[in-house]
Each structure stands twice: as structure tokens, then as C-alpha cells.
N, C-alpha and C positions, 0 to 999 in steps of 0.2 A: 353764241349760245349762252342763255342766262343759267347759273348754277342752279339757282333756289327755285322753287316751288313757289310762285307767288300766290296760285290757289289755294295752297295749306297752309300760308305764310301771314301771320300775326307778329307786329311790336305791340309792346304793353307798355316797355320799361319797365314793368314788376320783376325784375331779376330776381330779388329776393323770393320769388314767386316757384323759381329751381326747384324740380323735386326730384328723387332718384339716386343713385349712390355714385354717377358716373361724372358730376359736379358739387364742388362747394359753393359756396358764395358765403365768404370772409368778409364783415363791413367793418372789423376792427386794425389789417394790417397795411391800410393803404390811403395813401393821401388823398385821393380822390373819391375815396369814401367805400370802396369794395372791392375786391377782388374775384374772380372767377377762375376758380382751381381745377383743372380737369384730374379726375381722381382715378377714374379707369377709363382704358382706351384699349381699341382692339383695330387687328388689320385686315385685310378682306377675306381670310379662311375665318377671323374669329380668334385669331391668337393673342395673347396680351400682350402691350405694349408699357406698361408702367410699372416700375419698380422693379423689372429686368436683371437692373445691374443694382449696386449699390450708390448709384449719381442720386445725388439729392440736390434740391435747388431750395433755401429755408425751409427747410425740413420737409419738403414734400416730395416724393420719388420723383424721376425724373420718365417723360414718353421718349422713350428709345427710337427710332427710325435707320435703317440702314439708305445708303446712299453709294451711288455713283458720279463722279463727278469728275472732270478734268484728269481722265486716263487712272483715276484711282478710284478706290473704293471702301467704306468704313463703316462706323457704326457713330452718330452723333445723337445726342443725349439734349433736348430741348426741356429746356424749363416748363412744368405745368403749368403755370401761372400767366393767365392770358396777357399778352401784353408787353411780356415779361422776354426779352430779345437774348437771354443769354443762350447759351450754347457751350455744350463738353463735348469730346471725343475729336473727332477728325474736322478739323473748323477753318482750317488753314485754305479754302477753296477760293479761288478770283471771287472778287462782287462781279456780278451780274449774268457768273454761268449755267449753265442749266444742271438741272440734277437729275436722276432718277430715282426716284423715291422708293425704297422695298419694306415689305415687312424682315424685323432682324430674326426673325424666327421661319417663318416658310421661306424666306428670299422672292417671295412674291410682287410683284410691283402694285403699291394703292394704287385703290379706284381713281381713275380719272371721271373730273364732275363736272369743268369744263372750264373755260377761260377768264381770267382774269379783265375785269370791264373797265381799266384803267389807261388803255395805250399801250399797256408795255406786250410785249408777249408771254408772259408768263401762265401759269394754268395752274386749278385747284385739281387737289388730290385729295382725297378721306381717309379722316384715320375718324373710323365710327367710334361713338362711346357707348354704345350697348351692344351685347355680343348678337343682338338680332340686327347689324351690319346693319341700319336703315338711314337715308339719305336725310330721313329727318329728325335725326341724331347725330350729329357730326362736328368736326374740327375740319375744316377748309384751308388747307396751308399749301403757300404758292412753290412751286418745283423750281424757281430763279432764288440764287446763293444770293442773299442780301437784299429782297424784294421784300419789306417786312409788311405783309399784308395774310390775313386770317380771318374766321368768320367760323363764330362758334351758332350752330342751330340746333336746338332741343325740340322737339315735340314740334317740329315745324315752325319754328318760333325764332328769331334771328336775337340772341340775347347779348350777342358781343359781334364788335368789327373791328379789327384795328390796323389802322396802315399809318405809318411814318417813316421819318428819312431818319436814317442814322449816317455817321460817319465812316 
């Protein structure tokens, strides 16, 4: 199953092009010439997901998500900053286990949007960035602990993807 909408689905590369309060695009703090800040996020009732706690990642609040994992359960604190692999709160999980993704506020499980088109088994989930919850607004991040693969879409418009190997 393909996640994205390829009928509503436009590249421009005009990132700078972002409008809306639920992303930045920073072209001064990053080597590669930009950054893409998710600035508010919300989970599938609509509840906020940013700035929660006091986790900050260079000064930007951090999107909260609750999780299950490996017989435990927590709250982990993922960097705005697309790209951007750190992680606070409960981190200590196997690479390659599965998780269940919740909102830290309803205990709700994100939307499932569909599989990951890589080989691996892993699956996208939504944490929306506008409180009207819309599929063509969203953050796509995979439910496998260390599968570093995301995909930011705005306005039906795929303006970020990022998958790499970490250690």
C-alpha cells in the first residue's frame, strides 16, 4: 500500500515555499543549507504534541510521543528538527523492535498510513501538523526502534524524506 496521495502529490523543491505556523524552514542553522523545524504537531483526537514537557532540542521544544516497546512503556521526546535522530526519555529499546506509537495525552494509538516501501517491515504512522488531522499534513515516522526513515507532507506536497543508517 502506497502512503502518499500521488494524485494531490506535487515536488517543487521550493521548501522555502512552507507557509503556516506548523513548520519553520531555518536556511541559516544547517550545513546543508536548511532546516525544517516542525513547530506544532498534534495526535489523532487533536491533542498537542509539542512543547509538552520542558525537552528541548537547540532551543526548539521537543514532539513528545508515548510508546510501547519491548514489555515496557514510556514517553520519548524526539527532536523537531527533521533529520535530526536524537531522542530523550525512555531510548534504551533493541534496534530493530517494533513499537506502538500513542498519543502522550489520550493514550490513543497514531493513525496508521501504511507501509514502509523499503524491504523492511516497518509501517508509517501520523502525527498530523494541523489540528484538522489531514493526511496531507503530516510527519510519517516509522513504528521499528532505529529504522531512521520519515517523510514530512504539507499541503499534499512531499517537502522532506529522510532515511539513513546510524550505528
Amino acid at each position: 500500500m502506497d502512503p502518499v496521495d500521488r494524485r494531490n502529490l506535487t515536488v517543487t523543491g521550493r521548501h522555502r515555499a512552507v507557509s503556516g505556523t506548523h513548520l519553520a524552514v531555518d536556511a541559516t542553522g544547517s550545513e546543508a543549507g536548511v532546516l525544517v523545524i516542525v513547530t506544532q504537531a498534534f495526535g489523532p483526537r487533536g491533542d498537542n504534541l509539542v512543547g509538552i514537557t520542558d525537552v528541548e532540542f537547540d532551543g526548539y521544544p521537543a514532539v513528545t510521543i508515548k510508546l510501547r516497546a519491548d514489555g515496557r512503556e514510556g514517553f520519548v521526546h524526539l527532536s523537531p528538527i527533521h533529520g535530526d535522530g536524537r531522542k530523550k526519555g525512555m531510548t534504551d529499546i533493541p534496534g530493530g523492535a517494533r513499537c506502538e506509537l500513542l498519543c502522550p495525552v489520550s493514550n490513543q494509538a497514531l493513525d496508521l498510513v501504511g507501509e514502509v516501501e523499503d524491504g523492511s517491515s516497518a509501517r508509517y504512522y501520523a502525527i498530523y501538523l494541523t489540528p484538522q488531522l489531514s493526511r496531507g499534513s503530516m510527519v510519517m515516522v516509522s513504528d521499528v526502534w532505529g529504522h531512521y526513515h520519515s517523510r514530512i507532507i504539507d499541503d499534499f506536497e512531499l517537502i522532506s524524506a529522510w532515511a539513513s543508517r546510524h550505528d
